[in-house]
PASEBA-1860 file (N, C-alpha, C; in nm, 3 decimals):
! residues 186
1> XXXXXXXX> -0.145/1.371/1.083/-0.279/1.393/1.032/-0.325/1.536/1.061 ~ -0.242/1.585/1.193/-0.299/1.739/1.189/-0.290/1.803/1.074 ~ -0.153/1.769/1.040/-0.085/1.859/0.918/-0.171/1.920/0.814 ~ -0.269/1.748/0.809/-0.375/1.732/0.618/-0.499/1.840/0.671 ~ -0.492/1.825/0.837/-0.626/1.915/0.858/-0.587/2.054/0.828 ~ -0.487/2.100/0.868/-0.448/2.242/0.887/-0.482/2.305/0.738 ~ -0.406/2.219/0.650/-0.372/2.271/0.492/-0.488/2.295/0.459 ~ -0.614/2.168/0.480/-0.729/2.209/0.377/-0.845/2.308/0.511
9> XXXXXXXX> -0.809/2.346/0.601/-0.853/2.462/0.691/-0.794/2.589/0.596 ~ -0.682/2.555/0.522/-0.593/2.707/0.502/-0.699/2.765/0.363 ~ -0.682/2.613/0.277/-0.727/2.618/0.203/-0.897/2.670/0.167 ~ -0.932/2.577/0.276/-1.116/2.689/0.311/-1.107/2.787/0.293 ~ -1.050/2.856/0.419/-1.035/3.007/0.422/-1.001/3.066/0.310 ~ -0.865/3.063/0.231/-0.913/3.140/0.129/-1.021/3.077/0.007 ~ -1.069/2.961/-0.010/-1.150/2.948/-0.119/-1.303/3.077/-0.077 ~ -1.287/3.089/0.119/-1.407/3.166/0.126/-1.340/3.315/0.093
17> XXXXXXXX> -1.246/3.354/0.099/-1.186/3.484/0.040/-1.220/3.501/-0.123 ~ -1.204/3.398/-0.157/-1.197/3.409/-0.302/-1.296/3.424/-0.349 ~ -1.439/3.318/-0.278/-1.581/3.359/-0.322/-1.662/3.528/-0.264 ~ -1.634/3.535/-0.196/-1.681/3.616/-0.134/-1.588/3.767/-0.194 ~ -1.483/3.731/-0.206/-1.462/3.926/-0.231/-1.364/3.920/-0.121 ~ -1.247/3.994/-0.185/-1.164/4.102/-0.080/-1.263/4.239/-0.029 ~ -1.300/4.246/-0.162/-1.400/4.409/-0.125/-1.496/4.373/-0.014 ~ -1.592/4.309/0.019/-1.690/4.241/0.084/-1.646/4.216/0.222
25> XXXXXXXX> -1.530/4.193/0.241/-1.481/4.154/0.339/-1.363/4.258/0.426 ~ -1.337/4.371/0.371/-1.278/4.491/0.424/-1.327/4.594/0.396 ~ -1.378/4.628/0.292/-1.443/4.758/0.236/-1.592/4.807/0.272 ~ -1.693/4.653/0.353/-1.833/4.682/0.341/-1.847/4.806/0.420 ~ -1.749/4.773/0.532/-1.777/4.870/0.668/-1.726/5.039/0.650 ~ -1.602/5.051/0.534/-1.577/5.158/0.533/-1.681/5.227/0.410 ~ -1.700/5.368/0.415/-1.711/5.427/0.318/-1.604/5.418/0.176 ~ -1.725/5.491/0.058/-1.612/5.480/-0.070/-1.465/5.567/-0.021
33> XXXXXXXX> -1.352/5.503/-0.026/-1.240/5.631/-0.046/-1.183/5.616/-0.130 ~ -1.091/5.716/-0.148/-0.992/5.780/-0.256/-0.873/5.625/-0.257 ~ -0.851/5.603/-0.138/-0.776/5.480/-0.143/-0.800/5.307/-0.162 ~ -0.918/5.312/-0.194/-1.006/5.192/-0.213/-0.915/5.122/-0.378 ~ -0.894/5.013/-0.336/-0.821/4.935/-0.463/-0.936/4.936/-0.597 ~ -0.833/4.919/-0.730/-0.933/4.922/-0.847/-1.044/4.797/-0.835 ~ -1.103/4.808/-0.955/-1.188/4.658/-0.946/-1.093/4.550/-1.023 ~ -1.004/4.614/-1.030/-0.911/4.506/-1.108/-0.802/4.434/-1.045
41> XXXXXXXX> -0.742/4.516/-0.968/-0.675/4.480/-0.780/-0.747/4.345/-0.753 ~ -0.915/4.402/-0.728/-0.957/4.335/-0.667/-1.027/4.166/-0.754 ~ -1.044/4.142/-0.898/-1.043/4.039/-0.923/-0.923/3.989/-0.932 ~ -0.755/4.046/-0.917/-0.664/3.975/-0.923/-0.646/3.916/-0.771 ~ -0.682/4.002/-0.672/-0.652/3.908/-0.551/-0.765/3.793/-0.545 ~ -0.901/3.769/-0.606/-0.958/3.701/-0.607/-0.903/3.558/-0.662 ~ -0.866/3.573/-0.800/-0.766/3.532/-0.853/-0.654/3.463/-0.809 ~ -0.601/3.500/-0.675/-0.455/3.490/-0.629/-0.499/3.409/-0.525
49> XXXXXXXX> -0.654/3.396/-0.425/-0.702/3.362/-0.357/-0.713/3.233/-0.388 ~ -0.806/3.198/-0.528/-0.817/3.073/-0.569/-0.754/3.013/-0.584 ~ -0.552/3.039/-0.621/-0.453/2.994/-0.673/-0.429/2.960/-0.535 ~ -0.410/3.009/-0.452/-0.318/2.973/-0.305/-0.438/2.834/-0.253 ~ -0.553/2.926/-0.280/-0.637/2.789/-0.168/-0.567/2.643/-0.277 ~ -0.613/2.626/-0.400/-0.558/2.518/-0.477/-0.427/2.484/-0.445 ~ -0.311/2.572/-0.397/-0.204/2.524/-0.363/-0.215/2.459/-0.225 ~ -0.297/2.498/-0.141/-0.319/2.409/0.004/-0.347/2.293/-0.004
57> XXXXXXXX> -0.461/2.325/-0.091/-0.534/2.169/-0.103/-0.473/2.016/-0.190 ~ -0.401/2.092/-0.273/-0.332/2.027/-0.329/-0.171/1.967/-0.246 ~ -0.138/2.051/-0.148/-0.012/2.003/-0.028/-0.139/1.950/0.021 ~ -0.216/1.952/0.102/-0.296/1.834/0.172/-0.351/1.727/0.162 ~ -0.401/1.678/0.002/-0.391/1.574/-0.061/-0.231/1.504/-0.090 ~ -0.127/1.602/-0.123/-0.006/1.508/-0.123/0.050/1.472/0.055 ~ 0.019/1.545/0.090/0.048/1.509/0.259/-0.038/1.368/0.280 ~ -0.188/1.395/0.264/-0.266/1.225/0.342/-0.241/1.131/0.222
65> XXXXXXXX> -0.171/1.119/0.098/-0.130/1.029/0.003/0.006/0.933/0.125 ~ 0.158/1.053/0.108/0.205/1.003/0.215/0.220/0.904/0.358 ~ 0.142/0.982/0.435/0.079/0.955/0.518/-0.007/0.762/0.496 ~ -0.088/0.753/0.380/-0.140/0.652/0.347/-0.031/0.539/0.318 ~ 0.039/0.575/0.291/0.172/0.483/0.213/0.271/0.463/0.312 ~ 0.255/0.538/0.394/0.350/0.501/0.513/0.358/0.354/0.601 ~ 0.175/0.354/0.586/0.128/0.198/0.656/0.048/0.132/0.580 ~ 0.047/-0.009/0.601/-0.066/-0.061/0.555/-0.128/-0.088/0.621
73> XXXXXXXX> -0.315/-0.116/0.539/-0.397/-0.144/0.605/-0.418/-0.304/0.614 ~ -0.516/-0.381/0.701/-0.576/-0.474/0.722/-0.597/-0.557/0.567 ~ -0.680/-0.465/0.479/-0.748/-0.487/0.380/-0.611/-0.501/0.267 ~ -0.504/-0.434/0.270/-0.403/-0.442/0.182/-0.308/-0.544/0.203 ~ -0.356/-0.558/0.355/-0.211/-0.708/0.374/-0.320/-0.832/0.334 ~ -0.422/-0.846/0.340/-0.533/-0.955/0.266/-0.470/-0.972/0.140 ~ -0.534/-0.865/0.106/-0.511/-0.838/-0.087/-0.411/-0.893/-0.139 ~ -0.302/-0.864/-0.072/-0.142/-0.927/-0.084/-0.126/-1.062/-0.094
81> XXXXXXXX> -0.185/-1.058/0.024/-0.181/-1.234/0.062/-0.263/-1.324/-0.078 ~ -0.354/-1.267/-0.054/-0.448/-1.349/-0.163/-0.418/-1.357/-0.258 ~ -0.317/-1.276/-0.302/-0.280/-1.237/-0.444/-0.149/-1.325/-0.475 ~ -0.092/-1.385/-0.333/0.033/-1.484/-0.382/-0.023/-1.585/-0.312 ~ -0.128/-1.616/-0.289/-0.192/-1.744/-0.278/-0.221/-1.776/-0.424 ~ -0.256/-1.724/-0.482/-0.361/-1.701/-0.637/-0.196/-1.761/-0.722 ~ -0.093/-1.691/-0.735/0.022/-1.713/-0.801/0.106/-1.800/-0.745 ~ 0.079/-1.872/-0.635/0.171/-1.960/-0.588/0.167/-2.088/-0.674
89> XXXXXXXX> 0.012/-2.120/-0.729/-0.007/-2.227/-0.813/-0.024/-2.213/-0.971 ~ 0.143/-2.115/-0.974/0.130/-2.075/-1.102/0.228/-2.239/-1.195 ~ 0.337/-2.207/-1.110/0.387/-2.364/-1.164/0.461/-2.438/-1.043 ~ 0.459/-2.567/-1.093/0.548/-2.678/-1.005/0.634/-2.604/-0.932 ~ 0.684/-2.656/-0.811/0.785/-2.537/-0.772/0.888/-2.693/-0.693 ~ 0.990/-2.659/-0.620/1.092/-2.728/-0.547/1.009/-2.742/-0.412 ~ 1.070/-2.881/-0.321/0.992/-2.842/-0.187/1.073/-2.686/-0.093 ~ 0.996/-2.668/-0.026/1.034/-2.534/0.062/1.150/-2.533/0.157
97> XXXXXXXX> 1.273/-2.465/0.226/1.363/-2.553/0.314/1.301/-2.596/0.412 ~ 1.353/-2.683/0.504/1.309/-2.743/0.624/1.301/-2.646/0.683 ~ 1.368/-2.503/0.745/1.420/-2.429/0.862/1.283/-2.315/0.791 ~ 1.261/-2.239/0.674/1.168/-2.170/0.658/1.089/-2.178/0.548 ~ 1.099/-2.276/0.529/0.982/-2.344/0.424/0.903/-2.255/0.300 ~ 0.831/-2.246/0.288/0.794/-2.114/0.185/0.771/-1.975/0.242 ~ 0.844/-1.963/0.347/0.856/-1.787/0.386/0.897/-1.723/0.283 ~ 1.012/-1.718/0.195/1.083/-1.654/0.186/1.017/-1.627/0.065
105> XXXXXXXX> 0.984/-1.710/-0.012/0.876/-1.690/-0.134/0.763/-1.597/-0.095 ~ 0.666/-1.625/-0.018/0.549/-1.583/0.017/0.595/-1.406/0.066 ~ 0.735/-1.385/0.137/0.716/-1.271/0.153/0.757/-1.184/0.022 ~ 0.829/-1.226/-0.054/0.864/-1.178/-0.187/0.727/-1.118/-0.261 ~ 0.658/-1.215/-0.264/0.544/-1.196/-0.326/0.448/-1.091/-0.265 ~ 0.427/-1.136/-0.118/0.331/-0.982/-0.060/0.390/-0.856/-0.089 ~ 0.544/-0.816/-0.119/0.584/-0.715/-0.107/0.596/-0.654/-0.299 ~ 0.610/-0.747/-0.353/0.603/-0.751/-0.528/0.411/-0.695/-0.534
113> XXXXXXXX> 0.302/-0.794/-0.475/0.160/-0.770/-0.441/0.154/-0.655/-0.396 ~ 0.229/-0.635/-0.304/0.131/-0.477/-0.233/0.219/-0.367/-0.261 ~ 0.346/-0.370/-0.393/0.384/-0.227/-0.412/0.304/-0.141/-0.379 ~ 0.349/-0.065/-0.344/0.265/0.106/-0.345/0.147/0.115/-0.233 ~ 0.167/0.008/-0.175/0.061/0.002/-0.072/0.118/0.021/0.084 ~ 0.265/0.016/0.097/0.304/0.010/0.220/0.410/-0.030/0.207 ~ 0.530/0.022/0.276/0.688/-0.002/0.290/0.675/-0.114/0.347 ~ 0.774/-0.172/0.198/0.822/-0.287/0.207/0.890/-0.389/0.314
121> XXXXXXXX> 0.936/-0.247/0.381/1.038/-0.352/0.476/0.962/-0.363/0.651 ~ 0.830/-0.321/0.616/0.775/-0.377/0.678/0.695/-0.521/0.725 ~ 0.677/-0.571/0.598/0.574/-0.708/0.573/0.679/-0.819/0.646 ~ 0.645/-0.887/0.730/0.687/-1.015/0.830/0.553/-1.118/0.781 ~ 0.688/-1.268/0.730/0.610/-1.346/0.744/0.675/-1.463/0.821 ~ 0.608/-1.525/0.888/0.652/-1.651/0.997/0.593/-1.747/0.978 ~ 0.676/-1.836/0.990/0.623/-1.999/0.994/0.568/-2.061/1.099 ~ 0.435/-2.094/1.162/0.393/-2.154/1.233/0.361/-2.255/1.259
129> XXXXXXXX> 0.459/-2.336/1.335/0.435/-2.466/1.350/0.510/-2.566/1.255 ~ 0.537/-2.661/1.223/0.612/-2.756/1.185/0.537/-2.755/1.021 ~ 0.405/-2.731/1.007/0.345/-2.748/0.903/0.398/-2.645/0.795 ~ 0.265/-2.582/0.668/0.290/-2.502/0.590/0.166/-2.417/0.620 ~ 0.203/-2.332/0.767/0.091/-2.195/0.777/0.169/-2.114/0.801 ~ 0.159/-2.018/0.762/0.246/-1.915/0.726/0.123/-1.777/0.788 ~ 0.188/-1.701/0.909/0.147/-1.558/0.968/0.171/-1.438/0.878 ~ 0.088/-1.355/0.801/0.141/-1.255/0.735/0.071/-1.153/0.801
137> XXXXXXXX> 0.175/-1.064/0.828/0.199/-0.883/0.854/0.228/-0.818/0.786 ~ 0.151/-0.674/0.814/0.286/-0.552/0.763/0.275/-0.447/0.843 ~ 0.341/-0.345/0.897/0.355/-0.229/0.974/0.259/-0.180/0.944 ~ 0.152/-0.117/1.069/0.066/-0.029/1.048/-0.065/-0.135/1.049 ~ -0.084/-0.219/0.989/-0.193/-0.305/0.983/-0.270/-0.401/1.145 ~ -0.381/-0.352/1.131/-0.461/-0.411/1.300/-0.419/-0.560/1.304 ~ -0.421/-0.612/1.189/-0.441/-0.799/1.221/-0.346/-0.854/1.105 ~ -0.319/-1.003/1.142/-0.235/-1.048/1.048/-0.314/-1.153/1.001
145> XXXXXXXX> -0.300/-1.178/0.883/-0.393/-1.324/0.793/-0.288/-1.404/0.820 ~ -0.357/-1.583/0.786/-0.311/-1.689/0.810/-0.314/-1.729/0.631 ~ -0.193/-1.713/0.576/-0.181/-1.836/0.463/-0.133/-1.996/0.513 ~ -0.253/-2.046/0.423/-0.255/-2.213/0.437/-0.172/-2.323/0.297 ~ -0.056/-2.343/0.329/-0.008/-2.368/0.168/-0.042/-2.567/0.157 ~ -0.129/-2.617/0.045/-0.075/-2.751/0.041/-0.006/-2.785/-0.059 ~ 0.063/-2.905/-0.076/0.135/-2.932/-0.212/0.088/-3.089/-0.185 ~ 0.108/-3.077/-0.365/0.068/-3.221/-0.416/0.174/-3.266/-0.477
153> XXXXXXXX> 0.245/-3.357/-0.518/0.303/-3.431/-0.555/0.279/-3.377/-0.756 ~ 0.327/-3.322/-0.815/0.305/-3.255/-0.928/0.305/-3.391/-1.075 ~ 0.259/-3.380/-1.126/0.215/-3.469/-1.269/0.321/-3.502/-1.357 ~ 0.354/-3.360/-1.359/0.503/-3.334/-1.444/0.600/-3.401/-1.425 ~ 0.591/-3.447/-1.309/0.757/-3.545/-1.254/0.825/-3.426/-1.188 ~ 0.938/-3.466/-1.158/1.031/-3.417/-1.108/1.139/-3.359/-1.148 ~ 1.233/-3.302/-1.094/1.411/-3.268/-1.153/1.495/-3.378/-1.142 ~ 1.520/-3.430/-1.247/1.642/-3.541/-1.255/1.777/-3.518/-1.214
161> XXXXXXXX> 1.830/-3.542/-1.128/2.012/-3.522/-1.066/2.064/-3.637/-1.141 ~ 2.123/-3.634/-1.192/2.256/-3.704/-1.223/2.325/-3.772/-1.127 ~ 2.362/-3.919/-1.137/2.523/-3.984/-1.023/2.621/-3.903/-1.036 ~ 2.716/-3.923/-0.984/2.856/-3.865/-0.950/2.913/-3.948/-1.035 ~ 2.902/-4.053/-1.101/2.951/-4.147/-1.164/2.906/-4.132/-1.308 ~ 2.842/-4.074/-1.369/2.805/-4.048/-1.472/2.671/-4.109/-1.507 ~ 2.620/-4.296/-1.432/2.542/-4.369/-1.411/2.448/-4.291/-1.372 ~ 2.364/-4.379/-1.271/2.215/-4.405/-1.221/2.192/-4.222/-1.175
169> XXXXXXXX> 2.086/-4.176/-1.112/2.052/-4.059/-1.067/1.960/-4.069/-1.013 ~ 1.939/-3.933/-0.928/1.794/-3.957/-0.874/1.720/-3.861/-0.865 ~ 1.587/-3.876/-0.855/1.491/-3.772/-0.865/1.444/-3.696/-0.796 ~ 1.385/-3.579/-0.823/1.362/-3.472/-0.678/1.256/-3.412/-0.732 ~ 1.114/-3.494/-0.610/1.003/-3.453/-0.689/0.931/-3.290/-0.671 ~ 0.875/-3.244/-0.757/0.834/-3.149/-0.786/0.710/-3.115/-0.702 ~ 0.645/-3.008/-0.628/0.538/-2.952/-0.568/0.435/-2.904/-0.648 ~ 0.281/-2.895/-0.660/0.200/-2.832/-0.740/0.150/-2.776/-0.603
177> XXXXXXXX> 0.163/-2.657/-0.567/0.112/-2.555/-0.461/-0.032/-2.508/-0.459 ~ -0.122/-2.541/-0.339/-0.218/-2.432/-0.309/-0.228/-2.355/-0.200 ~ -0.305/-2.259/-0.168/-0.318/-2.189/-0.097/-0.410/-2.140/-0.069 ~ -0.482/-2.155/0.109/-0.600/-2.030/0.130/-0.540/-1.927/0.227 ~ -0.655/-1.805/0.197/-0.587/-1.729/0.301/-0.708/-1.674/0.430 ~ -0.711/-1.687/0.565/-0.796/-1.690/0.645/-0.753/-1.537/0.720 ~ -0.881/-1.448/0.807/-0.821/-1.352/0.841/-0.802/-1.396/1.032 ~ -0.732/-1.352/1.066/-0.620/-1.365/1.183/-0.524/-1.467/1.188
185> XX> -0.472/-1.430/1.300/-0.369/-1.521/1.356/-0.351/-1.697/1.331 ~ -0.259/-1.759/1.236/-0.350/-1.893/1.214/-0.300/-1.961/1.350
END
């Protein structure tokens, strides 16, 4: 963060070069001389002033862009969350495995949700507890939200399996997913 300060410090300085005059600022104190730059010198360094400060300021906005994208915030791992709470009950889905249940979905989704908001391979999500609450993180962020997933037994029916015998089969019923999302630790 020093870095973003330094650039648009650099950048001040000359935007005050640039308003103010090269002449104004070396010449007040001397008398006219023979060696005194044209007035045309002197609107090109004015000129050259404005161009450099814009080049600072412009590295110091791409520096705290960086910098922003490096972590996420509080407010972006929400957003995320909420945003594959919102799409989780887009359709019927399979039940979740026993060992990580809808982790593996849910983190897909925060990281698909919060492109551009924070490296990816930061976002951790964990299963808490035997149920379907799910801890979401991401690097850089103060607190983690609690997604709450329920499933219903879906309308649609299920996926039909087939016997091994060509006969009877059996069914494997289908989930209709919801989700809230609460802020801390669930």
């Amino acid at each position: 963060m020093s870095v973003v300060v330094f650039l648009f410090l650099l950048a001040a300085a000359f935007l005050v070069v640039a308003l103010l005059g090269p002449s104004r600022l070396y010449w007040r104190s001397r008398p006219r001389a023979a060696g005194q730059p044209s007035d045309a010198a002197l609107a090109l360094g004015r000129v050259a002033a404005f161009g450099v400060a814009g080049v600072f300021a412009f590295g110091g906005c791409s520096v705290l862009g960086d910098v922003d994208k490096g972590a996420w915030s509080s407010g972006e791992v929400r957003k995320a969350a909420e945003d594959v709470a919102f799409t989780l009950g887009d359709e019927p889905r399979l039940p979740g495995g026993s060992a990580d249940g809808y982790a593996s979905l849910i983190e897909a989704g925060v990281v698909e949700a919060g492109a551009g908001q924070g490296p990816s391979y930061a976002v951790s999500v964990e299963r808490v507890g035997s149920g379907h609450d799910y801890e979401v993180s991401a690097g850089g962020a103060g607190s983690a939200v609690c997604l709450r997933v329920t499933e219903t037994e879906s309308a649609g029916g299920g996926v039909f399996v087939p016997g091994a015998d060509g006969g009877s089969g059996d069914s494997i019923a289908r989930y209709d997913l919801g989700a809230t999302v609460d802020d801390g630790p669930c």
